[in-house]
MARLUM-780771 format. One line per 4 residues: number of its first residue (from 1); their letters; for each residue x, z, y of C-alpha. Coordinates in nm, 3 decimals, always signed. Layout:
BEGIN
NUM) a) X:Z:Y; ...;
END
This chain:
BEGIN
1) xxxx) +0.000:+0.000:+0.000; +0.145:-0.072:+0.362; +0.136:+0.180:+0.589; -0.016:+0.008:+0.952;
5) xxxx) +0.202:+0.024:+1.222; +0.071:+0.248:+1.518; -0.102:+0.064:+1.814; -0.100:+0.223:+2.184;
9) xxxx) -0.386:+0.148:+2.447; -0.205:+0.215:+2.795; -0.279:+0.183:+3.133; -0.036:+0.104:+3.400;
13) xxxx) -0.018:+0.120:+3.794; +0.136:-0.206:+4.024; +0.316:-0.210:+4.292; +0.025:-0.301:+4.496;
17) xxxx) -0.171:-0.042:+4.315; -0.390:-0.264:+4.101; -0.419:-0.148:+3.752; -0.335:-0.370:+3.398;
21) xxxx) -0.466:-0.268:+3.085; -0.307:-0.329:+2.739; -0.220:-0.267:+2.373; +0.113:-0.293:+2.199;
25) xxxx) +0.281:-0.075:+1.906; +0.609:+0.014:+2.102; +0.514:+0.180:+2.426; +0.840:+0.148:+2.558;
29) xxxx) +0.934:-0.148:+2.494; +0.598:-0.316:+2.676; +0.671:-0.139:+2.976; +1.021:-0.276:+2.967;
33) xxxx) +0.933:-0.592:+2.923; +0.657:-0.570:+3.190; +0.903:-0.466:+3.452; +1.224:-0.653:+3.382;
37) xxxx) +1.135:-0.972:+3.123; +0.938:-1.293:+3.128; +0.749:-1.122:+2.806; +0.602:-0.901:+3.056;
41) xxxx) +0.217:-1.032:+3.168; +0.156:-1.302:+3.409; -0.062:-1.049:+3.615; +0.239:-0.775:+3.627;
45) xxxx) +0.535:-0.966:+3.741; +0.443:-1.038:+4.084; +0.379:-0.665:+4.113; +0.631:-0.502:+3.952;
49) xxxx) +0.745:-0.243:+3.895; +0.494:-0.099:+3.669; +0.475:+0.282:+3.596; +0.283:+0.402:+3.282;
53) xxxx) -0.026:+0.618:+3.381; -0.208:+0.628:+3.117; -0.229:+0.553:+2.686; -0.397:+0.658:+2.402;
57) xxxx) -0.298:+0.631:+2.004; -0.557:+0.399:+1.747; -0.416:+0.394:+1.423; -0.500:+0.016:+1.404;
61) xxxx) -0.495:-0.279:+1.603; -0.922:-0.334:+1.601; -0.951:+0.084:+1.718; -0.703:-0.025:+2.020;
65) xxxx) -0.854:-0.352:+2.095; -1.168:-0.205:+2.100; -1.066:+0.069:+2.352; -0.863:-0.211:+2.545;
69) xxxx) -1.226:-0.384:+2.592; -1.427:-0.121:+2.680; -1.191:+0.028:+2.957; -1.120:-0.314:+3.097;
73) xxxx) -1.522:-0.314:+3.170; -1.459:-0.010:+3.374; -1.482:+0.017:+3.761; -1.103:+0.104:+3.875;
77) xxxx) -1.243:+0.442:+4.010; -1.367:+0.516:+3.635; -1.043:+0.412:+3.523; -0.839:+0.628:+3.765;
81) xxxx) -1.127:+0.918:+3.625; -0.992:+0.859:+3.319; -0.672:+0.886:+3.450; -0.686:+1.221:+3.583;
85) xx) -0.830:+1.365:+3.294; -0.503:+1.292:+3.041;
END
Protein backbone atom coordinates (compact mmCIF):
# COMPACT_ATOMS: atom_id res chain seq x y z
CA UNK A 1 0.00 0.00 0.00
CA UNK A 2 1.45 3.62 -0.72
CA UNK A 3 1.36 5.89 1.80
CA UNK A 4 -0.16 9.52 0.08
CA UNK A 5 2.02 12.22 0.24
CA UNK A 6 0.71 15.18 2.48
CA UNK A 7 -1.02 18.14 0.64
CA UNK A 8 -1.00 21.84 2.23
CA UNK A 9 -3.86 24.47 1.48
CA UNK A 10 -2.05 27.95 2.15
CA UNK A 11 -2.79 31.33 1.83
CA UNK A 12 -0.36 34.00 1.04
CA UNK A 13 -0.18 37.94 1.20
CA UNK A 14 1.36 40.24 -2.06
CA UNK A 15 3.16 42.92 -2.10
CA UNK A 16 0.25 44.96 -3.01
CA UNK A 17 -1.71 43.15 -0.42
CA UNK A 18 -3.90 41.01 -2.64
CA UNK A 19 -4.19 37.52 -1.48
CA UNK A 20 -3.35 33.98 -3.70
CA UNK A 21 -4.66 30.85 -2.68
CA UNK A 22 -3.07 27.39 -3.29
CA UNK A 23 -2.20 23.73 -2.67
CA UNK A 24 1.13 21.99 -2.93
CA UNK A 25 2.81 19.06 -0.75
CA UNK A 26 6.09 21.02 0.14
CA UNK A 27 5.14 24.26 1.80
CA UNK A 28 8.40 25.58 1.48
CA UNK A 29 9.34 24.94 -1.48
CA UNK A 30 5.98 26.76 -3.16
CA UNK A 31 6.71 29.76 -1.39
CA UNK A 32 10.21 29.67 -2.76
CA UNK A 33 9.33 29.23 -5.92
CA UNK A 34 6.57 31.90 -5.70
CA UNK A 35 9.03 34.52 -4.66
CA UNK A 36 12.24 33.82 -6.53
CA UNK A 37 11.35 31.23 -9.72
CA UNK A 38 9.38 31.28 -12.93
CA UNK A 39 7.49 28.06 -11.22
CA UNK A 40 6.02 30.56 -9.01
CA UNK A 41 2.17 31.68 -10.32
CA UNK A 42 1.56 34.09 -13.02
CA UNK A 43 -0.62 36.15 -10.49
CA UNK A 44 2.39 36.27 -7.75
CA UNK A 45 5.35 37.41 -9.66
CA UNK A 46 4.43 40.84 -10.38
CA UNK A 47 3.79 41.13 -6.65
CA UNK A 48 6.31 39.52 -5.02
CA UNK A 49 7.45 38.95 -2.43
CA UNK A 50 4.94 36.69 -0.99
CA UNK A 51 4.75 35.96 2.82
CA UNK A 52 2.83 32.82 4.02
CA UNK A 53 -0.26 33.81 6.18
CA UNK A 54 -2.08 31.17 6.28
CA UNK A 55 -2.29 26.86 5.53
CA UNK A 56 -3.97 24.02 6.58
CA UNK A 57 -2.98 20.04 6.31
CA UNK A 58 -5.57 17.47 3.99
CA UNK A 59 -4.16 14.23 3.94
CA UNK A 60 -5.00 14.04 0.16
CA UNK A 61 -4.95 16.03 -2.79
CA UNK A 62 -9.22 16.01 -3.34
CA UNK A 63 -9.51 17.18 0.84
CA UNK A 64 -7.03 20.20 -0.25
CA UNK A 65 -8.54 20.95 -3.52
CA UNK A 66 -11.68 21.00 -2.05
CA UNK A 67 -10.66 23.52 0.69
CA UNK A 68 -8.63 25.45 -2.11
CA UNK A 69 -12.26 25.92 -3.84
CA UNK A 70 -14.27 26.80 -1.21
CA UNK A 71 -11.91 29.57 0.28
CA UNK A 72 -11.20 30.97 -3.14
CA UNK A 73 -15.22 31.70 -3.14
CA UNK A 74 -14.59 33.74 -0.10
CA UNK A 75 -14.82 37.61 0.17
CA UNK A 76 -11.03 38.75 1.04
CA UNK A 77 -12.43 40.10 4.42
CA UNK A 78 -13.67 36.35 5.16
CA UNK A 79 -10.43 35.23 4.12
CA UNK A 80 -8.39 37.65 6.28
CA UNK A 81 -11.27 36.25 9.18
CA UNK A 82 -9.92 33.19 8.59
CA UNK A 83 -6.72 34.50 8.86
CA UNK A 84 -6.86 35.83 12.21
CA UNK A 85 -8.30 32.94 13.65
CA UNK A 86 -5.03 30.41 12.92
Amino acid sequence: MTKEKTWYLYIVECSDNSLYTGITTDLNRRITEHNSSNKGAKYTRPRRPVTLVYSEIHPNRSGAAKSEHKIKQLSKQKKLSLIQKQ
